[in-house]
N, C-alpha and C positions, 0 to 999 in steps of 0.2 A: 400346426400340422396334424394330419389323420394318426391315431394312434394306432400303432399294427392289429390290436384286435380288431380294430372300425375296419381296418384295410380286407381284412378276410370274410369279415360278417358283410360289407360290401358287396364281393365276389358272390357268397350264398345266395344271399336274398336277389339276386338277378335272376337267378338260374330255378328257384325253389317257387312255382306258381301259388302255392296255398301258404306261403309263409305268412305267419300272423305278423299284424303291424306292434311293432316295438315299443316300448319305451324310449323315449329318446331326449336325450339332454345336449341343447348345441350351445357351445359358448363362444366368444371369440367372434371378428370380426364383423360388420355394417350387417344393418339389415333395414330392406326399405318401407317407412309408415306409408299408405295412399292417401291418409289422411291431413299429413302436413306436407308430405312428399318431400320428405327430407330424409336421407341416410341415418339413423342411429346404431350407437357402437351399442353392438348386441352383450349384457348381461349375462341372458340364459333364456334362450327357447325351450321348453319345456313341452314334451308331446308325452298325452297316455293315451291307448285305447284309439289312437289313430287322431284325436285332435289337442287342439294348441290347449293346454291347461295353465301356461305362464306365457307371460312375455317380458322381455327385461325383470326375468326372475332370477333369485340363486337360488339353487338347492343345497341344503346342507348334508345332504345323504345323496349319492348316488347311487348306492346300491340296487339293483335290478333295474340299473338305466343303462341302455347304447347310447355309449359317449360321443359326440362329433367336435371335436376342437378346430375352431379355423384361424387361419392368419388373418393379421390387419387387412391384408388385400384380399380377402374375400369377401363376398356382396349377397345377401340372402333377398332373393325378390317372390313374392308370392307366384305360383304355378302361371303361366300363362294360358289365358282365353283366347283360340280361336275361335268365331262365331261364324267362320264360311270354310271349317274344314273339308275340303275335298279328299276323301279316300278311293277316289273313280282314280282309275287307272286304266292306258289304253295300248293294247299291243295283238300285232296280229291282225288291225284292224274291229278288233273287241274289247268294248269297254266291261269293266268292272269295276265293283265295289270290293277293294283288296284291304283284307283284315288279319292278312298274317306278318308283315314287316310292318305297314303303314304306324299303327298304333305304337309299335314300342320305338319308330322312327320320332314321332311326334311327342314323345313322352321321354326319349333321351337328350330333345331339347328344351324341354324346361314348360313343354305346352302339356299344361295335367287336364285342360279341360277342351273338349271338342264338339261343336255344334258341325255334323255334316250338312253344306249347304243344300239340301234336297239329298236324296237317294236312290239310285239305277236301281239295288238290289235291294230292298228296305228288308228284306227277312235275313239276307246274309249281313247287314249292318245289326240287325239285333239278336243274332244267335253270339254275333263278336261280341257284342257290348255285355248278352249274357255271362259270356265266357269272363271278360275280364271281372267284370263284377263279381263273380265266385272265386276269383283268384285261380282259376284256371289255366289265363294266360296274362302276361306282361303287357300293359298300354295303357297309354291315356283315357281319361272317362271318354265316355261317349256318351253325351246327351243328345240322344237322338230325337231324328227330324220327322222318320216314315218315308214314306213316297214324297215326290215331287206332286204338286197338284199343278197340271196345266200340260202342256205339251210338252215340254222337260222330259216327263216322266216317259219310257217306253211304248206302256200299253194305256197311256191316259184315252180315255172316250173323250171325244169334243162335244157330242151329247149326253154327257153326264146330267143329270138330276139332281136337284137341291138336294132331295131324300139320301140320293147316295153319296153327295159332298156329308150331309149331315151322318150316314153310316161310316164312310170311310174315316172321318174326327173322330167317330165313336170308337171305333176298333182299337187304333193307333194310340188314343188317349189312354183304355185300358190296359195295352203293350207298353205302356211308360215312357212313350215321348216326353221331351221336356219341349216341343214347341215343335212348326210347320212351316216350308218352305213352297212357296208359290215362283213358279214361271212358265211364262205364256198360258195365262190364263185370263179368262174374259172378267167385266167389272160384275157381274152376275153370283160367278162363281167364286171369285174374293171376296164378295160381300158375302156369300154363304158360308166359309170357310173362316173371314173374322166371327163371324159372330157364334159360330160353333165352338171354334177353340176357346173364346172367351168364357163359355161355360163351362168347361174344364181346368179352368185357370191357365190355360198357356199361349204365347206368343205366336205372332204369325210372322213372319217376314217375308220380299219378294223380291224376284229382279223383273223389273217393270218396263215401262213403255215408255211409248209419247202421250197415246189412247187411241194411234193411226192402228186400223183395220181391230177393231176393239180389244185393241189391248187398251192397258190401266194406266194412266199417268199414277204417279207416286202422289203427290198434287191430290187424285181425286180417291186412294188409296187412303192416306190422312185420315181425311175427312171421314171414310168408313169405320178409323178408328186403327189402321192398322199399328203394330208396335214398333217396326224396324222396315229401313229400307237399303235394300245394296245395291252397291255402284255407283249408283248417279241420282242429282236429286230430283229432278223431273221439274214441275212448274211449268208455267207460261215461258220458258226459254225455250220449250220442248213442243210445238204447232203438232197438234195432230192431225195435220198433212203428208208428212211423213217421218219415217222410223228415226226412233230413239238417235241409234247409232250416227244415223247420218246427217243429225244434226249436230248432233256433240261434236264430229271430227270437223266442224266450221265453225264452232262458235268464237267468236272474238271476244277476246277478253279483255279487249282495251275500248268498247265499242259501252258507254254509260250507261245506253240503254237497257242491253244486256245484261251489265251486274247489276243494273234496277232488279230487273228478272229474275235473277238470282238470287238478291236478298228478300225478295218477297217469298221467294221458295224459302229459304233459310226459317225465314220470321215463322212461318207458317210451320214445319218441323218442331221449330222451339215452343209454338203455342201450342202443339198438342203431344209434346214431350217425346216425342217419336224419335228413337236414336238412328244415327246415320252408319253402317257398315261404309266403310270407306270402300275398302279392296285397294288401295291406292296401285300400290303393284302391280296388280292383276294382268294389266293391260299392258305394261310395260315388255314382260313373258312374250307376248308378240311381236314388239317394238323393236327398236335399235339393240335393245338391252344396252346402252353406254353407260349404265352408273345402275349401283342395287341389285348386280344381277352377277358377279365375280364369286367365284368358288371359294369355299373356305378350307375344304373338306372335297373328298373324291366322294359324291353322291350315286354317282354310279356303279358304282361297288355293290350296292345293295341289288343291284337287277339280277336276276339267273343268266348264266352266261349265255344261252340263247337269247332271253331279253336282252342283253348287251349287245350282242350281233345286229338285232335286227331294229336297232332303236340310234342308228350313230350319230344324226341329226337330222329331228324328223317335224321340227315344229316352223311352220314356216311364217318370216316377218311380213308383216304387213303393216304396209305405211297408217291405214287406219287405222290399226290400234295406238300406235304411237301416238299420234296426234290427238285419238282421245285420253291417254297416257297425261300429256302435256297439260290439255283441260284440265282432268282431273289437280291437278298437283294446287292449281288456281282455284278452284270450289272449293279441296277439302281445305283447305288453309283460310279461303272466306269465311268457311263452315266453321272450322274453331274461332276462330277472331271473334264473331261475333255469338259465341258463347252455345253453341251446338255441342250434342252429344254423341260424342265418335266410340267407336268399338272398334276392335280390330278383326278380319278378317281377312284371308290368304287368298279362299276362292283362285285355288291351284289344281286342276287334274293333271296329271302328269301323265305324258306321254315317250318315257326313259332319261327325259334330265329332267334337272329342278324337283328334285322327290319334294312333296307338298310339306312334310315333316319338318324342314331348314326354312321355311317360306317365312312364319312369324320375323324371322331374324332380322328378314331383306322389308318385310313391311314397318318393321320401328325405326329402321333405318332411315326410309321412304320419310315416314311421317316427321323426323326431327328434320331431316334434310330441307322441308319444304319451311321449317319455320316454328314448327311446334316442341318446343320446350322438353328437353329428356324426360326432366317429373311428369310430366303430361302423359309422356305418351307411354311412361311403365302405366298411369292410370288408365289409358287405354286399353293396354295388353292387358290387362287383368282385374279391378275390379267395376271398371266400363261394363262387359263384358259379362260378372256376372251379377250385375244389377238388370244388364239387358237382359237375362236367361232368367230373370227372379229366381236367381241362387245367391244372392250375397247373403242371405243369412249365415249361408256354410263354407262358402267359396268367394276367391277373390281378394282376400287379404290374410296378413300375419295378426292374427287378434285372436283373443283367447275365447272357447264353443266353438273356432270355426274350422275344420276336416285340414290336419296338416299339409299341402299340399303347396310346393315349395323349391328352389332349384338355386343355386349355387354356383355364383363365378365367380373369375378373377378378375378383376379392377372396377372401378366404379362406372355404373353406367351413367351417372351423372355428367361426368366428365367425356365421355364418349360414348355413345348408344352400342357400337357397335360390340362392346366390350361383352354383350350379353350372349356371344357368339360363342365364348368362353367356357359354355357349361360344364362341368366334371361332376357334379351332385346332384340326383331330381331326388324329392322326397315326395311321396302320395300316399295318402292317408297312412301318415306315420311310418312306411314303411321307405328304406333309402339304396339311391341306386346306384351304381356308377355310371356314366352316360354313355365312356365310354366301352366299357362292358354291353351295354342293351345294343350297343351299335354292332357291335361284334358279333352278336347273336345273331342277327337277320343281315351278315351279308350274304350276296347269292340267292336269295330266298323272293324276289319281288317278281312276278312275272310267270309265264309259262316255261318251263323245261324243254319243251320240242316244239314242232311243225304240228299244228290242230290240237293242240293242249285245252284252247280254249275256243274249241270252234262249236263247243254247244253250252 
């Protein structure tokens, strides 16, 4: 159990933004390898200066260490990776990019790392990400993405120029993206936008087509060299006659020809080592919601009590998404089987339920549900994630060099995925939190206060 001084130094460091990261000694209870993906009975984690300096270490001095002792039944799993974090948020009929709950929502469940899937407001995404980075404010990293390049984006040109695809990579790259997010964008403008960011060293990923009215099949994206692809995996299953969508809500899956289609998509992913963002979820948010979609926690708590008023149930079902819900669950399970490289992604805006923060939870869930192995899918949520972000040097596992970032439940999630719902511990860069404490902080806080709050 927590020792009364961990218990108050807890409480501090929630509340204290520039608190320098600790010394810290955890002993006691499992902690997960990605490596063998097996639980081991934790020795001694050992954090200075904010990264892992032991693993299955004893120290013989503890002096000028924060102590963390845990029970048998606690579970130490490296920080989790979202890679299609949405911070948009929509009320009033106004979307935004919200950075004052969102971050320490997502960061009190266990998710330390956040790729936002594209960005509505990419200067208000990076004054937060600056903030947090100074220790200013409480949140999850935020590996930011920039603008949306394509129609996504607000004020995107459809007559954009190479020259200014090639300036806007330049900008973004020197403001310290860690990668870029394409949708609805033509195959012209993808290929100018792979091959920019490539010489910055960073990632492209997109949500794609069929290649009906020129948009990109993912298929001829590939090819261009792209890194990562979300939602769906496109291919010859995908006629560019017409849209994506509304091929996916007909595809048969018991039809041979079609999971021909499919695995030559797959094959194709795999030869040119291009990871798949699943989203498995995603779709379901619109669907039946019958499974993966049950409350653990009052998420709505977090909204301002005018966003609570005006947000009572405002997301409406539709049979299509379900049905492409359904697809999915049969691809991404093709897609592992035969040895494809999954990430995990939430690709959640929230429009007053389902805050995007608890989403990782309902997607690990998703992913073991459909057939994929619990070891898998921690590797998924985390160092998938950020091998696909080219940050595993410093992120994505418990190994000694690499940025303590780290979270803490009860029971094994081996034995039940869902178990990692559990949070009570986040650690980021050495410094530790209590999950529920950061939740406490930002209720009431999500939203606008009145009538035209956010009408500019």
């Amino acid at each position: 159990m927590y020792r009364s001084i961990l218990s108050m130094a807890l409480l501090l460091c929630c509340f204290v933004f520039n608190a320098k990261a600790q010394n810290l000694y955890i002993t006691g209870g499992y902690y997960f390898d990605v490596h063998s993906g097996k639980m081991i009975a934790n020795q001694g984690l050992i954090v200075r200066s904010g990264k892992f300096v032991g693993v299955g270490s004893v120290l013989d001095s503890t002096g000028g260490y924060q102590l963390l002792e845990l029970t048998d039944d606690n579970y130490i799993l490296p920080g989790i990776f979202d890679l299609h974090a949405h911070y948009r948020v929509t009320f009033d009929g106004v979307r935004r990019d919200e950075v004052e709950a969102n971050p320490v929502i997502f960061l009190a469940n266990g998710v330390t790392s956040t790729f936002p899937g594209g960005e509505i407001q990419p200067e208000v995404m990076l004054e937060g990400r600056r903030k947090i980075d100074r220790g200013e404010k409480v949140g999850a990293r935020i590996h930011s993405s920039g603008p949306y390049f394509g129609s996504a984006f607000p004020s995107w040109n459809r007559g954009i120029s190479i020259e200014d695809i090639y300036a806007t990579v330049d900008k973004w790259a020197e403001l310290g993206v860690s990668g870029f997010k394409a949708k609805g964008i033509t195959p012209v403008h993808l290929k100018a936008l792979i091959e920019r960011a490539h010489k910055h060293g960073l990632t492209v990923t997109a949500h794609l087509g069929s290649g009906y009215r020129n948009t990109v099949n993912p298929r001829d994206a590939i090819t261009m060299g792209i890194d990562r692809i979300e939602h769906f995996l496109g291919g010859d299953a995908l006629p560019n006659t017409t849209s994506a969508y509304a091929t996916l809500q007909d595809l048969d899956m018991t039809d041979p020809e079609t999971i021909s289609l499919i695995d030559k998509e797959i094959d194709h992913f795999i030869a040119n080592k291009v990871y798949f963002d699943a989203t498995l979820t995603a779709y379901g948010y619109y669907g039946n919601r019958k499974e993966f979609y049950d409350y653990w926690t009052d998420e709505r708590k977090y909204l301002t009590p005018y966003a609570f008023e005006i947000t009572k149930e405002t997301r409406q079902k539709l049979d299509r998404f379900q049905k492409i819900f359904d697809v999915k669950k049969f691809t991404v399970k093709r897609y592992f089987d035969k040895g494809g490289m999954i990430t995990l992604g939430t690709d959640h805006p929230s429009v007053g339920e389902y805050i995007p923060g608890f989403s990782a939870h309902r997607e690990m869930e998703a992913l073991n549900a459909i057939g994929i192995p619990a070891t898998e899918v921690l590797k998924i949520a985390t160092i998938n994630g950020a091998r696909a972000l080219r940050k595993s040097d410093i992120l994505g596992s418990l190994e000694v060099g690499k940025l303590a970032d780290a979270f803490i439940i009860n029971g094994n999630p081996l034995e039940d995925i869902t178990r990692t719902k559990s949070v009570h511990t986040v650690i980021k860069g050495g410094e530790v939190y209590n999950s529920a404490e950061l939740l406490k902080s930002v209720e009431g806080k999500m939203g606008p206060k009145a009538e035209g709050e956010w009408s500019n």
